[in-house]
SEVOZA-23648 format. One record per residue (C-alpha): x, y, z. Coordinates in pm, whole numbers, plus 32768, in hexadecimal, padded with zeros to 4 digits. Layout:
N
XYZ ...
END
This chain:
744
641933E2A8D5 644A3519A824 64D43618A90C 655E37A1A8D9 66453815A9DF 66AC3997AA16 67FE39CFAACA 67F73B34AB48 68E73C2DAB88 686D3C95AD15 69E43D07AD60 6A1C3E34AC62 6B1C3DA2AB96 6BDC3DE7AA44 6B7B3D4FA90E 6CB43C83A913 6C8B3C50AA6D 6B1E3BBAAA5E 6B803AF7A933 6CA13A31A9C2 6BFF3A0FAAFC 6AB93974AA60 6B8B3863A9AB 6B32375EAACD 69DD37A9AAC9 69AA374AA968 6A963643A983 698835C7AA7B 684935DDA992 68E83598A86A 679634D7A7C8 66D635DBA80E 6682375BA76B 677C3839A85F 677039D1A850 68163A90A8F2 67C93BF9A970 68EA3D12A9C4 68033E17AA3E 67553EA8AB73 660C3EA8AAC5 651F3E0AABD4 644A3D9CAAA8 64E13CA9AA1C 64303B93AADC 62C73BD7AA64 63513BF0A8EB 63EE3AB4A8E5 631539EFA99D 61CA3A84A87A 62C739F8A751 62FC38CCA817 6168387AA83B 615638D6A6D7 626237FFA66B 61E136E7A724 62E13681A848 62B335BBA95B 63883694AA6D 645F378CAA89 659537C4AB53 65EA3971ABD6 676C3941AC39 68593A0CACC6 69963A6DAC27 6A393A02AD9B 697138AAAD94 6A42375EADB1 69973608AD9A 681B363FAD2A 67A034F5AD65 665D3519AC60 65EE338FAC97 65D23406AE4A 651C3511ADD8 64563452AD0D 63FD3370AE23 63CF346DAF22 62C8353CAE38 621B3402AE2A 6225338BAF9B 61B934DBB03D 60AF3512AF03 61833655AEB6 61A136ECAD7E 628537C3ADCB 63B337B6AE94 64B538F5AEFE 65FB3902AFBD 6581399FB0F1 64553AC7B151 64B63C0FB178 63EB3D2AB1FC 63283DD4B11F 62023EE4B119 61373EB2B269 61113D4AB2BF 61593CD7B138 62923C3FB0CE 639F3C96AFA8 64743B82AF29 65D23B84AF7F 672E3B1CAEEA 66673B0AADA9 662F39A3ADC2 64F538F2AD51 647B3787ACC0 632837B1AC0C 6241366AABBF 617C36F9AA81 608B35FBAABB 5FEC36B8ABA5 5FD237F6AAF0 5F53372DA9A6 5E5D3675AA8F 5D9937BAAB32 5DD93841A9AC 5EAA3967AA2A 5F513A6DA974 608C3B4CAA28 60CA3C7FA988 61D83D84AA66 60D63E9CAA2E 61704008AA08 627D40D1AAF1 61C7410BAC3E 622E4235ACE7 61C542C8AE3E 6085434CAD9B 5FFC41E1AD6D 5F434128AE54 5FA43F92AE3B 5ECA3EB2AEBF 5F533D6EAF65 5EDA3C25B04C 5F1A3C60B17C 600C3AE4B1F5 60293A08B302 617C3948B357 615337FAB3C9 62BA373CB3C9 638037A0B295 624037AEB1C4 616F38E1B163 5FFD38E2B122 5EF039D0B10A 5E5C3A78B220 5D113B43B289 5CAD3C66B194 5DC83D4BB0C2 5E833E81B103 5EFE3FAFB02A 6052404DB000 6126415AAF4C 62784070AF81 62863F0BAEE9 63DC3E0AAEEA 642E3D48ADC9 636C3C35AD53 623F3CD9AE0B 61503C7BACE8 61B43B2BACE7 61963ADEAE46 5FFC3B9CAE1D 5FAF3ACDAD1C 601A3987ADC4 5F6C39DAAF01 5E523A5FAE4B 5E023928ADA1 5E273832AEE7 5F9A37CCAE9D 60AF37A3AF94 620B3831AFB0 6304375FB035 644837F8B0D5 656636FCB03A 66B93792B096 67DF3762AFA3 696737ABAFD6 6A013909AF47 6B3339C6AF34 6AA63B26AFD1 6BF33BA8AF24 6C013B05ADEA 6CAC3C72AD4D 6DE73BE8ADF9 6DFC3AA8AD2D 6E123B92ABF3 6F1B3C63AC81 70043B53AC7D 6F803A2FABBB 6F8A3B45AA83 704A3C57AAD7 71543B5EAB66 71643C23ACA0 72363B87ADAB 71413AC7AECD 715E3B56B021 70E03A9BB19C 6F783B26B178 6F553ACDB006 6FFB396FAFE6 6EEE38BDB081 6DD9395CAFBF 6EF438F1AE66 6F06379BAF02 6D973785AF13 6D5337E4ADC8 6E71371AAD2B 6DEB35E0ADB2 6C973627AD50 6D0D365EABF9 6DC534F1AC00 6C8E344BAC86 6BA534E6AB77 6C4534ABAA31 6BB733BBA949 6BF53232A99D 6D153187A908 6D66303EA88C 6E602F78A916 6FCC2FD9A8DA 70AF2F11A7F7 71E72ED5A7E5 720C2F2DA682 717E3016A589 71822F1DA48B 706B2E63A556 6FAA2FB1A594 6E0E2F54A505 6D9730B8A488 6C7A30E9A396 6D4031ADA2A3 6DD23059A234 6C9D300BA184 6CFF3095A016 6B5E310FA042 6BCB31BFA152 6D40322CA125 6DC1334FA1E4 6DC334A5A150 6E80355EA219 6FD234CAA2D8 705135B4A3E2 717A3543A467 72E2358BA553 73DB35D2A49D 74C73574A5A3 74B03402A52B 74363348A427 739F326BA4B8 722D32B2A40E 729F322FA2B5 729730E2A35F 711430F6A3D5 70363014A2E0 6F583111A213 6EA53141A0E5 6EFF3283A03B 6E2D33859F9A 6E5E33A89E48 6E3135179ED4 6EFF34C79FF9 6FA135EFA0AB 70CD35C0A195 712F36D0A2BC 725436F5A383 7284377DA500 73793786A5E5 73D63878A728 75433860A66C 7581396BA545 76AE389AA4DA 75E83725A4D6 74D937C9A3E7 761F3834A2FA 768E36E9A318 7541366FA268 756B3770A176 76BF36EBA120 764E357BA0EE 752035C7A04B 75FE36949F3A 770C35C59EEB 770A344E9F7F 76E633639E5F 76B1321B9F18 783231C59F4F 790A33029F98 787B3358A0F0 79F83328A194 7A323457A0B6 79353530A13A 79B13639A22B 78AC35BEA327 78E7351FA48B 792333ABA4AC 77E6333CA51C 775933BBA418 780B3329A316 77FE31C0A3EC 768331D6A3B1 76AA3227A273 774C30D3A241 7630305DA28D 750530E5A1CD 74673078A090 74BB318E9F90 7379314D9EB7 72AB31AA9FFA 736532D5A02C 734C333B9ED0 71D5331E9ED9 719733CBA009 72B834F89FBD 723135139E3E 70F135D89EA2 70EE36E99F74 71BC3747A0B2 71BB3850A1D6 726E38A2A30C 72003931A42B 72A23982A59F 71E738A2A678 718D39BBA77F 71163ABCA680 6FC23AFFA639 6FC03AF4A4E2 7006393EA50B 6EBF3929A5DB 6E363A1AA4CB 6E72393EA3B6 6DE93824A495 6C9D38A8A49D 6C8F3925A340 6C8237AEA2D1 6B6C3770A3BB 6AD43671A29B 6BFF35C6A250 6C773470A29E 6DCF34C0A39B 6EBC340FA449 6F8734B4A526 70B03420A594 711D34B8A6D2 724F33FCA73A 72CA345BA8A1 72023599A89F 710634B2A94B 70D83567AAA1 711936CDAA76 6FFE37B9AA6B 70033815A8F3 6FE936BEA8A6 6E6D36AAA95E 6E1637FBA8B0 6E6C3717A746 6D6E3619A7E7 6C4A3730A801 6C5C37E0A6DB 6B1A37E8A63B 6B6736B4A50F 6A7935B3A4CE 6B2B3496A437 6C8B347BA513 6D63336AA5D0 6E9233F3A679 6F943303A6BC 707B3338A7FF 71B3329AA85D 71C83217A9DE 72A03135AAC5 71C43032AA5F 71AA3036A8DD 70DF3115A7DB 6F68316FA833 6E6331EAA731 6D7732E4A7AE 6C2032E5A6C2 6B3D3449A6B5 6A5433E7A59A 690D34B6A57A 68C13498A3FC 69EE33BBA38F 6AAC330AA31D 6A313379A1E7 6A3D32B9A08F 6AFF32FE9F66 6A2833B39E54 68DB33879F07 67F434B59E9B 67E6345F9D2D 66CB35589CBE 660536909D5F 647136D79D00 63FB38279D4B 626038449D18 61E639AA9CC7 606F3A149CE7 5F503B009CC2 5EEF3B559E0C 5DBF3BE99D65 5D553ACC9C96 5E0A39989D16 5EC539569BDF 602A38909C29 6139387E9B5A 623C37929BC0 639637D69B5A 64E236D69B5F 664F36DF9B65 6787360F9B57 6880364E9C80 69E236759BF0 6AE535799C44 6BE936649D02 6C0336409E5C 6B9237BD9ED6 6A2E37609E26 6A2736309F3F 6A64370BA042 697E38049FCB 686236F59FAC 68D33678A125 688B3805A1BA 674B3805A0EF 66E836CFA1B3 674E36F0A2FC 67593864A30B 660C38B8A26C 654937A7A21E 654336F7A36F 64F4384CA3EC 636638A1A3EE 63A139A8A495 649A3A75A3B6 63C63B4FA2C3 64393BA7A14D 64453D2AA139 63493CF09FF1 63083E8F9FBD 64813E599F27 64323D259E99 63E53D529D0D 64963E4C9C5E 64273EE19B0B 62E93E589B3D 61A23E9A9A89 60593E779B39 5EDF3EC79AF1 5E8640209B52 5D8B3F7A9C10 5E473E949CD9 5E783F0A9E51 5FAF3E569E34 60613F159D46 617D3FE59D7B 6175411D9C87 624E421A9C7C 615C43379D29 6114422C9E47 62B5421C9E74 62C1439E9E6A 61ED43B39F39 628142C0A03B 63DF436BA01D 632D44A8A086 62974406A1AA 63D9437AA219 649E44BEA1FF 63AE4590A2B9 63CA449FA3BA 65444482A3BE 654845F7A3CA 642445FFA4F0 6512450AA592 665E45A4A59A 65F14723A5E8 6719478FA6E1 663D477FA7E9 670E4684A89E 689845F7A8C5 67DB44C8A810 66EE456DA721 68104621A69C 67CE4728A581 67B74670A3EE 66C646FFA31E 66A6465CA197 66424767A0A6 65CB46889F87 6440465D9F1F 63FC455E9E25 630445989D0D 62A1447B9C36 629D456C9AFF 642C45F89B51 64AC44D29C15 660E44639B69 678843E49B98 67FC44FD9C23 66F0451F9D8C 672843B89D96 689143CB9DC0 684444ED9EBB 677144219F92 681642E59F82 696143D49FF3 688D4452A11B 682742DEA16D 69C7428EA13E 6A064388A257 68C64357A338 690241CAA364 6A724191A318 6B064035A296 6AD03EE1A332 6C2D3ED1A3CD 6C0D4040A450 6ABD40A9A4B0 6A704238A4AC 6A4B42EAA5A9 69304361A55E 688A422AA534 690141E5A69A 682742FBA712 66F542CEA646 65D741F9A6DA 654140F3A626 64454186A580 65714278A4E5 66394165A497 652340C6A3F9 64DA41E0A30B 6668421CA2E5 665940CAA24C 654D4126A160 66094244A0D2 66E2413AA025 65CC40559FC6 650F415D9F05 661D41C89E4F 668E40A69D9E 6501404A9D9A 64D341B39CD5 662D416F9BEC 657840269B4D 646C40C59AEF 651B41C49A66 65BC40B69984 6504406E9829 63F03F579807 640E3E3B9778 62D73E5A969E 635D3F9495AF 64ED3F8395E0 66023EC69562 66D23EC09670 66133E9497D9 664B3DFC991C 65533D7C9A60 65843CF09BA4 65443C4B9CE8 66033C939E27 65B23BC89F39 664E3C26A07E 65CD3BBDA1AD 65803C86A2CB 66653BF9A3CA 67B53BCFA314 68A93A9BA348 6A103AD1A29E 6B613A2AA265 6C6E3ACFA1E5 6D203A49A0A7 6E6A39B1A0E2 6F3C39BC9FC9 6ED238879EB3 6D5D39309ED7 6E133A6C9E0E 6E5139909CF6 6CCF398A9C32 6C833AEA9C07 6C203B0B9AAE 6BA63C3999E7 6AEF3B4998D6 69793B2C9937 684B3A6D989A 66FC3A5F98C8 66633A129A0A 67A839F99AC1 676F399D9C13 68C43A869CC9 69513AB59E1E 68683BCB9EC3 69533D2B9F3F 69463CC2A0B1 6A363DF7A115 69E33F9EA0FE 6A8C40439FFE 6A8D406B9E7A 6B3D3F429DBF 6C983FFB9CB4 6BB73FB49B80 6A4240439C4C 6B03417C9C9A 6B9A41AD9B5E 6A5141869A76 69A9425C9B66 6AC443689B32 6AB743749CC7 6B8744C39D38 6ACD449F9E59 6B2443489F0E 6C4E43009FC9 6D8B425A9F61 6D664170A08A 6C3D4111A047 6C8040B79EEB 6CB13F449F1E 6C713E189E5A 6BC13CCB9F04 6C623C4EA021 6B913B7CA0C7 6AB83A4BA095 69463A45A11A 68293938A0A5 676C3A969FF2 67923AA89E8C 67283B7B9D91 66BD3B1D9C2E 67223BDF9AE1 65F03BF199C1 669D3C7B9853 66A43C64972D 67083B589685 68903BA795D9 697C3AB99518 6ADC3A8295EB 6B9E3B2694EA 6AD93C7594E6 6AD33C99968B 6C523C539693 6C9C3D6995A8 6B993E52966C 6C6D3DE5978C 6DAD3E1E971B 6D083F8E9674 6C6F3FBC9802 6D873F7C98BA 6E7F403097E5 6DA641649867 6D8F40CF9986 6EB840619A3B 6F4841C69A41 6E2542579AE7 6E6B41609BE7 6FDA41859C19 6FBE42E99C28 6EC3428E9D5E 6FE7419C9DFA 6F7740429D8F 70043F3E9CDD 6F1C3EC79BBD 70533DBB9B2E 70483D259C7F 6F353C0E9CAE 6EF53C769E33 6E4E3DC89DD2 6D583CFA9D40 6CFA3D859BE9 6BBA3CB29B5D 6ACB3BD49BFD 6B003A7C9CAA 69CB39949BEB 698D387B9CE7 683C37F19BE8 67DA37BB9A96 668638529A23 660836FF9994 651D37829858 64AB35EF97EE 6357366998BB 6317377697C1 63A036CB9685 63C137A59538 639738EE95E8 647739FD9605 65003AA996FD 63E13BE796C4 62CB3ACA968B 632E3A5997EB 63393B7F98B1 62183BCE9828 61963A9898DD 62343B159A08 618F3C549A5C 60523BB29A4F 60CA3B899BC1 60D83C4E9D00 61773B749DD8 625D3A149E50 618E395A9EE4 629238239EFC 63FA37A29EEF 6431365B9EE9 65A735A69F1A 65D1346B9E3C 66CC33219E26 674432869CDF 6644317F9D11 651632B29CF1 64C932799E8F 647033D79F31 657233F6A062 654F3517A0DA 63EA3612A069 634C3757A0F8 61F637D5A0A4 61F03941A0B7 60B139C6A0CC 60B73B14A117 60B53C69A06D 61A13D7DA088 608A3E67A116 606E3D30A229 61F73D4EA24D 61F33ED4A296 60D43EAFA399 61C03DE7A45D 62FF3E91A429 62C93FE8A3E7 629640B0A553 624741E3A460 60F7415BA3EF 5FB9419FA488 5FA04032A46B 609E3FA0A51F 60713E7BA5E4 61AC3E35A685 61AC3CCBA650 631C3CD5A5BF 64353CB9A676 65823D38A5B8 
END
């Protein structure tokens, strides 16, 4: 049964209110595809439910953010007893003798919409100018059904279109209550803020608290001892990755488990002084002085105890600390969302950080809690446990979308641990994901195409674009309104004067129109979504306009192409601190890189582009992982020769960029490229690096990428046919075009 569920914010909360507060909820459906929506918008029903007939589910679940147990196999039956296809939480009055849907609940059997082939679409903003037309419904019991001719209205309740098109087509809507907190906004106030519980709101605390305890993932029976614990990560295929642990004991070095060769190890505690203590052991026990160590007793009593050589191996790698009730621990949590973890919890077991650890969005987790009556192992596998070294090689197929010509292209994953994760985000992020769209009009860079082909993308047709964007921009914020705020861009682009210098101007106005990724403009907050939309584009088109500004391949001897692929609906994880360590300013042929999945100009973009313009904030190397990727086409250049145009580059270089604040000796500023895949050129044997681009360009399009083991099996492929003028028609509200059909 393949089912979506949408957990709704009905109650008005915070973003760090809804998100806590829908932890349960996912906890609940945690095999199927959850989203969640923090908004009033009343549309969101009739979206969701067109991607979910598209994408071929079998039902879909509308909850709540106050919802407790949803009991989907009740509903289930129910839908299927009362020949319902659709069942809310309760009628409320709507226009006339019609009915809205209230509490924002809804189950919805697809079945029934795939049966009488019907299509929902949310249609445009009604106002009181609009006559909607509705069935007019009979009650009978606690089921709805169609009654005797329709009505019009000017006023319609949410979930009005879904209830038509139900009755409409001779369904049934049974009214299946389910339990709520009405104030679920007081759960937040002191489950977060820590805000001391008074008569009225200790029940409602209680209540939720239980829940919480009743709807965590099922555990195995305790143990007695940790060294009897059976996890999967002590299969050396599937050894853990990631070991977060208490540092108030140490008792996790006694839990049987195969190590990473990549294997990471992470600290917490609610005690400042146990995490030093760590510190101190880590730095200077040596197996046999640990009476010497100015640490407490008990832990030098359990140092007595452990096996140095394990220690060694899991100290040797990389180590962090965090305070268990910060942020930034549950941050670093979710980074390493496709990562093998353990988390070792100790006696942390029953306070209410410990269940927001259990629903942070990972895919490949057991948490291990200490009780009265032993050591239990919580599992919350999606994807996981994931093998060492799986994704062994990449194919990427090209084509002529005018002639049908493919060109299939292959690469060798490297052997470093961040290309594994990057391979796992490709696949479960993207791949899996039919629905996600590759933004393709930014796809190949320094391109050539046949005048003829409707495909291309030529410098006039990007001028012209810009223009079109601008004028919008500038139609959009006019200072006619607190939101349209007055911004007016200046610039016009000419194919015949177009250079460096505009392009830093407009990527500069597209710096201070959508901000950076961890602080959002405010204009950007104002602008609707056609705006943001073309606010977007201002950034695309300029680094679309700088490659072909670059010299050809064909009469140069130095040259440079690419492909960018990022998708449409970004997923990202930000690097913890071993992912720092494989930047690299070396580059080959065909190296397949980690895509710029952050705003911003990287220390070595701004510098060759001379940038005056761009902020010093927003000069920022990588710093996060997504499954994009871009690829880098050059020419071909002996090692010796790059590293002494490196050393010449960055000699120029590096002052620029501590003269703008950065710190180009330090590897987190993230000077080079981090290569994840080598171009493998045995499919185009003999030819050179010009001979193959040449080959190339012959193509408009990727039509195909395709995931592969070391034993050549496809795990993981997605066939991508579609064009970027298709993309735009669904994503671009500025086009005549537009259908729509894309949800962001």
């Amino acid at each position: 049964m393949k089912t979506k569920v949408i957990i709704v914010d009905n109650q008005n909360l915070s973003t760090e209110d809804f998100d806590f507060l829908s932890k349960p909820l996912e906890l609940q459906f945690i095999d199927a595809t959850v989203v969640k929506l923090n908004s009033g918008n009343t549309g969101w029903m009739g979206r969701e439910l067109r991607t979910a007939l598209t994408d071929n589910y079998d039902e879909v679940v509308c909850v709540p953010i106050g919802a407790l147990v949803v009991d989907i196999t009740a509903l289930r039956a129910a839908s299927a007893a009362n020949t319902a296809p659709l069942l809310v939480s309760g009628f409320e009055a709507g226009p006339i003798d019609f009915f809205a849907l209230n509490n924002h609940f809804a189950y919805i059997d697809l079945s029934f919409f795939k049966t009488n082939n019907i299509t929902l679409d949310w249609g445009p903003v009604w106002d009181n100018t609009n006559q909607i037309r509705f069935p007019n419904t009979v009650q009978i019991g606690n089921i709805l059904v169609k009654g005797e001719g329709t009505n019009y209205t000017t006023q319609f309740g949410s979930g009005w279109i879904l209830l038509s098109t139900v009755l409409d087509n001779g369904g049934r809507i049974l009214n299946f209550p389910i339990d709520q907190i009405d104030n679920i906004a007081v759960v937040a106030d002191t489950a977060i803020r820590q805000v001391a519980t008074t008569p009225i709101t200790a029940p409602i605390i209680s209540h939720w608290m239980h829940f919480v305890q009743a709807t965590r993932p099922a555990f195995k029976t305790a143990t007695t001892s940790l060294f009897s614990l059976n996890s999967v990560f002590a299969n050396p295929a599937t050894p853990v990755e990631n070991l977060y642990t208490t540092a108030d004991s140490l008792e996790a070095v006694s839990i049987p488990l195969s190590l990473s060769q990549h294997f990471r190890l992470v600290f917490f505690s609610n005690n400042s002084e146990n995490i030093q203590h760590i510190k101190t052991i880590i730095a200077d026990w040596t197996g046999t002085n640990q009476a010497e160590l100015p640490i407490p007793v008990h832990y030098q009593t359990a140092l007595d105890t452990v096996d140095y050589a394990v220690w060694s191996a899991m100290t040797q790698g990389y180590v962090a600390y965090f305070e268990f009730d910060s942020a930034e621990l549950l941050a670093d949590i979710e980074t390493q969302r496709y990562v093998n973890n353990f988390i070792f919890l100790g006696n942390y077991s029953f306070s209410v950080r410990s269940f927001l650890i259990a629903g942070v969005n990972v895919a490949s987790t057991e948490i291990c809690y200490q009780s009265l009556n032993g050591y239990t192992v919580d599992s919350m596998f999606t994807s996981g446990p994931y093998q060492q070294n799986l994704y062994k090689r990449f194919r990427i197929t090209y084509r002529n979308t005018q002639t049908g010509f493919q060109l299939p292209t292959e690469y060798e994953i490297m052997p470093h641990f961040l290309a594994q994760k990057w391979a796992r985000a490709l696949h479960y992020d993207y791949l899996e994901v039919a629905s996600n769209k590759v933004e393709k009009n930014f796809m190949l860079q320094h391109w050539e195409y046949d005048e003829s082909n409707t495909n291309g993308r030529s410098l006039t047709q990007l001028c012209s674009e810009m223009n079109r964007y601008v004028t919008h921009i500038n139609g959009y914020f006019n200072g006619s309104s607190e939101r349209r705020v007055n911004y007016e861009i200046t610039q016009y682009f000419d194919p015949a004067t177009v250079g460096q210098q505009i392009l830093n101007e407009i990527h500069h106005h597209f710096e201070l129109l959508i901000g950076q990724v961890w602080s959002v403009s405010e204009y950007y907050k104002l602008a609707d979504s056609a705006t943001c939309f073309a606010i977007r584009q201002l950034n695309n088109l300029c680094h679309e306009m700088e490659s072909l500004l670059r010299p050809s391949f064909r009469n140069s001897s130095w040259w440079s192409a690419g492909v960018y692929f990022p998708y449409l609906r970004v997923t990202r994880y930000k690097f913890v601190d071993s992912d720092y360590d494989h930047f690299s300013q070396v580059q080959n042929f065909g190296d397949l890189i980690l895509h710029y999945s952050q705003l911003g100009k990287t220390p070595m973009e701004a510098f060759a582009a001379n940038d005056a313009e761009v902020f010093d904030e927003n000069i920022t190397g990588l710093r996060y992982l997504s499954g994009e990727f871009d690829i880098s086409f050059r020419t071909d250049t002996d090692l010796a020769v790059q590293n002494n145009s490196i050393n010449k580059h960055n000699a120029r270089a590096f002052p620029w960029i501590r003269s703008r604040g950065g710190d180009p000796d330090s590897k987190y500023i993230g000077i080079g490229f981090v290569k994840v895949a080598n171009f493998d050129r045995t499919l185009f044997p003999n030819m050179t690096a010009e001979a193959i681009m040449a080959e190339l360009v012959r193509c408009d399009d990727i039509y195909k990428l395709e995931l592969i083991d070391g034993n050549g099996n496809v795990i993981k492929e997605s066939v991508l046919d579609y064009t970027w003028r298709d993309v735009l028609a669904l994503t671009d509200p500025t086009m005549p075009n537009f259908t729509g059909e894309f949800n962001w």
